[in-house]
N, C-alpha and C positions, 0 to 999 in steps of 0.2 A: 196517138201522141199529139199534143198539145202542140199549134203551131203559132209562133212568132211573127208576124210581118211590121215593118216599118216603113213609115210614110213623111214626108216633106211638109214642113209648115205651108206649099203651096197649093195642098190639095188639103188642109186642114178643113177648112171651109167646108167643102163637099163629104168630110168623111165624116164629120159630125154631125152634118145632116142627115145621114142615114137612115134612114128609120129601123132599120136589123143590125146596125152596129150599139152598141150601147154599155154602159158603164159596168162593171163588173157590180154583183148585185147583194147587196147583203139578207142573212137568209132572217127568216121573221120568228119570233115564238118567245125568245128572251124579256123577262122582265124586268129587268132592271140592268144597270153596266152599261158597257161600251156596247154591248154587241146591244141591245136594247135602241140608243141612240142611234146605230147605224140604220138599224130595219127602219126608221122613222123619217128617216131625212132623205130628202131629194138625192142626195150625191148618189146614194147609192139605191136608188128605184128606178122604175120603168114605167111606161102605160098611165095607166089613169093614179095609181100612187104618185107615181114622181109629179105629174101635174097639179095634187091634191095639196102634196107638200113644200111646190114651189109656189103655189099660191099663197101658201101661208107666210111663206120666206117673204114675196111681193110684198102681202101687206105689211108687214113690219118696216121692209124699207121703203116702203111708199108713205108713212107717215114720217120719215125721217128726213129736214132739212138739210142736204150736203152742207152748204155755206156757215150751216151752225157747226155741224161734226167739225169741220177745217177749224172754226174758231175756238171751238173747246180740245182740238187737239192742240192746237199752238198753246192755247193755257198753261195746258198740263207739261208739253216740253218745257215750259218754259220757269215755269215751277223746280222741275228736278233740276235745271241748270243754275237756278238762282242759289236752290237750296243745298247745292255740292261744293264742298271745300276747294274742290280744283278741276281735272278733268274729268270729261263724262263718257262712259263706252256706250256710245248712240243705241248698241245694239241688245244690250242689256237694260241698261236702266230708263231709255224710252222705246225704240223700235218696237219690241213685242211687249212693251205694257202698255202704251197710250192708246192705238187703235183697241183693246180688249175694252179698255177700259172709259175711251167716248162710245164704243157701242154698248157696252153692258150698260152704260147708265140708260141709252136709249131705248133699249127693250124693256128697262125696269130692272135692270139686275144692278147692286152694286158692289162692281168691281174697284177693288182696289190693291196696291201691293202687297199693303198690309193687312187686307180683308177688311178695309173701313169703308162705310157706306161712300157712294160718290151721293153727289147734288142731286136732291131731287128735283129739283127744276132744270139738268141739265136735258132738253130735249125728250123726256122721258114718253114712252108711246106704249108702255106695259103697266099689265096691273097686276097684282098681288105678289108686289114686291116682297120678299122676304128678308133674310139676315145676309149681309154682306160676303159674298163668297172671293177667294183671294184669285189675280191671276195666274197664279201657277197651276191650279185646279184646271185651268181653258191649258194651258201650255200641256197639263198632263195629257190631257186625252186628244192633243194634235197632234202630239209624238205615236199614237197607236191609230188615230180616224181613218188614214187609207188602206191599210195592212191590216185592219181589225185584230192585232195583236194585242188581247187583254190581260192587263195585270191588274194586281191587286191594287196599287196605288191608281191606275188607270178608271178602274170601277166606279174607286169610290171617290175618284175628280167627279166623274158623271152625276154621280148621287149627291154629291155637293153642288152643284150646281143646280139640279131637279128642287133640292130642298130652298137654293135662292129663288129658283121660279113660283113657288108657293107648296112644293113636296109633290102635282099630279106629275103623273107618269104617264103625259098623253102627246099628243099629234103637236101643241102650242108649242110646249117646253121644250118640247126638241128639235122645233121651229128656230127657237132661240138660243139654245147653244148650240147649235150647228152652225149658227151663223159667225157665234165667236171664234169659233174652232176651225171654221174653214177662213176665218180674216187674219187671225192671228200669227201663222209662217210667212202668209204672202203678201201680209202687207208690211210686215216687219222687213221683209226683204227689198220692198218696192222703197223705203222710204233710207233705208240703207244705203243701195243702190244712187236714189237722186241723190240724197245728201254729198255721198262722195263724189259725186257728178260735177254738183254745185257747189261744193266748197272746193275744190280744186279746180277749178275751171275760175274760183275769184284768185287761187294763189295766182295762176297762169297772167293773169291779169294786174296781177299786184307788180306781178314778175315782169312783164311786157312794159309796164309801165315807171316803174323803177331804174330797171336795168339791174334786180339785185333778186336773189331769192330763187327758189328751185321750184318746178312743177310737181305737186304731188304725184305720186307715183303708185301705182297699186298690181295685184295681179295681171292686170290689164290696165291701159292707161285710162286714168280717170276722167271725165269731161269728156266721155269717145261721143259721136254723132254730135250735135251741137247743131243744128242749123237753125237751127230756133221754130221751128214746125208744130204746130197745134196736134195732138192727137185727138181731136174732137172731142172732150171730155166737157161738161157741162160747167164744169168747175175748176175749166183748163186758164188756158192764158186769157187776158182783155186786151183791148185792144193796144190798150197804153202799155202793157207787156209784153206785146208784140213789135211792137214799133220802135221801140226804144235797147241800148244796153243796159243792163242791170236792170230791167222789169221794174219794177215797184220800189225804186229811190234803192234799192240793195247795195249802197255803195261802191267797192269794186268788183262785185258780185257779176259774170258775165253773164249769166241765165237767170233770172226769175223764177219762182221754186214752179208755179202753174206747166212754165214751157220746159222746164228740166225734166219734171216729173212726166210728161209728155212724150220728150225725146227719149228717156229710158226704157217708157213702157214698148218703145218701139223696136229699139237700138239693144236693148237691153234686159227684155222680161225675166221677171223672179221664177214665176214656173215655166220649164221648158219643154213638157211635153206633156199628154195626158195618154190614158190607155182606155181604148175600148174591146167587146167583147160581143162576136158574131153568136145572133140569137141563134140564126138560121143558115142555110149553105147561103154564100154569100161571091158573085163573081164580080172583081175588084176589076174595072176596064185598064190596059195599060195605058202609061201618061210615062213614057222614054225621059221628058223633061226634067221630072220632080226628083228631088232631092230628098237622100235618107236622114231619117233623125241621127245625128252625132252621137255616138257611143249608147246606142241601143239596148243598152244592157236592164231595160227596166221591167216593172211588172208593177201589179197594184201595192204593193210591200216595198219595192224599187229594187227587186232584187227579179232573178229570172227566173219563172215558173219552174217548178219540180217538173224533169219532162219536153221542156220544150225545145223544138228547135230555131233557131233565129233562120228567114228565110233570106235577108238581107235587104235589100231597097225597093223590093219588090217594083222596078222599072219597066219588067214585061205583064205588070198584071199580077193577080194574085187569087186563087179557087182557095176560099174560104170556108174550114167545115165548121158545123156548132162548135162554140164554146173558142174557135182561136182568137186569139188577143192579136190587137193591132195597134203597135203606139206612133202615133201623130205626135210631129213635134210643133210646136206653138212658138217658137223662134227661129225666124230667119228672115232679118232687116225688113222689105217692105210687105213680105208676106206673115210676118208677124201676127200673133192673135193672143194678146195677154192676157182677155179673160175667156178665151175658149168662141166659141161661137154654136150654132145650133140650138137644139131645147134644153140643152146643159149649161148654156153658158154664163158665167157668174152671174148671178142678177145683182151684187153689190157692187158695180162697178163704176158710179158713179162716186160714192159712199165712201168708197176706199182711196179713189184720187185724189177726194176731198181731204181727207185723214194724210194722208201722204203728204200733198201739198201744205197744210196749215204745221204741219212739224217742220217742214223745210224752212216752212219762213218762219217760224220762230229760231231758228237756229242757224239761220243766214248770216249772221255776223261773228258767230263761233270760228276758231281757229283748226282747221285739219291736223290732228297730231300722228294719226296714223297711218305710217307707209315702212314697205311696202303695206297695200290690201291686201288680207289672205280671205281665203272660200271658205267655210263651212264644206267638207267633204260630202256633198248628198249630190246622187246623181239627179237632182229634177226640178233644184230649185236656185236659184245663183243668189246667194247670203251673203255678206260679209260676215267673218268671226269676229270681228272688231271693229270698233270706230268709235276710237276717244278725240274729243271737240276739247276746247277749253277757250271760256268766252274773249 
């Protein structure tokens, strides 16, 4: 039987580093579809593959300026707000199309809602660009990439997208939409997340100041953590953002989008846990200290293995056979890890803050219309369902 163990975002660090724990594995032979792009990509190799194919993931975002993605994300928010009759659902019509679509343009692929080419000069670092492929092709195949549950509409997102990369079916192309497809939930979440952070935290402010108006309010109260603390992001706060209320002239905005987006990845991360998977017998030292992941109920699907049994917080240790699963959670306040840590852990992480932050401050003087904030019901990623702005 298939065993269970859960571990504390404060032993994240060490479990990641493992070298015998590692990512549940997709199996190789498919040519074409979903199960095709899994065997190809990092997320889901080991050994000298996964090193092979996070080098390729490297160079793509190593030709990429953060400080450009930020400015071409603000564009494009700021585009759908101009060009909307009235309110906007942050979550739908920019959260998970803006980040697809500043990164497709930078690989070479043009994404767009409508499947219209984006700018060729926006950052572009790919070549053999092809015919503009829509975001919901990258949205299809994010709904099936951990779970490897393929459908038919899932397939041929895939094949849609191979064809924007120039139609080969090799190690590049799936360099490159891997990358979409793993940026596309989490960072749609991340920029959701600060938005509601930072626009309720200017109401708080309107309201302190006034003496009139109520504090946005959401599943959890919005603006939580606040201390205004850098999380060392390349693309985080400056110094003038730091020193000051309202960062960057943001009128009565209390946070800056830099240090909002900072304190939530801390305060707040979008993915909250990950799972790994013992190659080999595996003896887990006990740590009495550490802390179980909340509501354990996950697998690589986010549902609980066929078979398994949960061993619970494993606080006295834990005798690991081949193949059990072990989920590390990636939230909890300073032991925090939002984009994973070890030889898995995100390499777009600069990329994404960047994308996070330039939507925020485009949208820093938007009005918060929605409260309460509800979840998105998934156990592994903290979303909002909603979040309508209106300028």
């Amino acid at each position: 039987m298939t065993t269970t163990s859960t571990f504390g975002a404060d032993r994240a660090a060490e479990l990641l580093a493992h070298p015998d724990l590692v990512p549940p594995l997709a199996e190789a032979g498919a040519d074409g579809g979903l199960a095709w792009l899994r065997a190809n990509v990092a997320r889901f190799a080991s050994g000298e593959r996964h090193a092979r194919y996070r080098g390729q993931v490297g160079e793509l975002l190593g030709r990429m300026e953060p400080g450009r993605l930020r400015v071409r994300a603000a564009e494009l928010a700021r585009e759908v707000v101009a060009g909307a009759p009235g309110e906007v659902d942050v979550m739908a019509a920019i959260a998970r199309e803006v980040p697809v679509r500043v990164l497709g343009e930078a690989v070479g692929i043009g994404c767009a809602a409508g499947g219209e080419r984006g700018p060729e000069n926006a950052s572009a670092v790919g070549t053999g660009i092809a015919d503009g492929v829509e975001v919901a092709a990258v949205r299809a195949v994010a709904a099936g990439y951990l779970s490897g549950e393929a459908t038919e509409e899932r397939d041929a997102a895939v094949e849609s997208l191979v064809a924007a990369c120039g139609g080969e079916h090799d190690e590049a192309t799936a360099a490159k939409i891997g990358l979409l497809v793993q940026a596309c939930e989490a960072t749609a979440a991340l920029i959701g997340n600060a938005l509601a952070a930072m626009l309720g935290d200017s109401a708080a402010v309107s309201s302190d100041r006034s003496g009139q108006g109520e504090r946005a309010e959401g599943g959890e109260q919005v603006g939580q953590g606040g201390d205004g603390e850098e999380a060392g992001s390349p693309q985080g706060a400056s110094q003038e953002d730091r020193s000051r209320p309202g960062g960057t002239g943001v009128g009565d905005t209390a946070r800056s989008a830099p240090i909002t987006v900072a304190a939530e990845l801390r305060s707040n991360p979008p993915v909250r846990a990950t799972v790994r998977l013992a190659a080999r017998a595996i003896e887990v030292p006990a740590d009495p200290g550490h802390s179980p992941v909340g509501g354990a109920a996950l697998s690589t699907s986010g549902r609980p293995p066929v078979g398994s049994k949960h061993t619970g917080s494993a606080a006295e240790g834990v005798s690991l056979a081949p193949g059990d699963l072990v989920l590390i959670s990636l939230s909890d306040g300073p032991h925090s890890l939002p984009f994973g840590a070890g030889p898995h852990a995100c390499p777009g992480r600069d990329q994404a803050i960047a994308i996070a932050i330039g939507v925020c401050e485009a949208l820093r003087h938007t009005r918060l219309l929605t409260a309460p904030i509800e979840y998105e019901p998934l156990p592994n990623l903290r979303i909002p369902t909603r979040l309508e702005v209106a300028p």
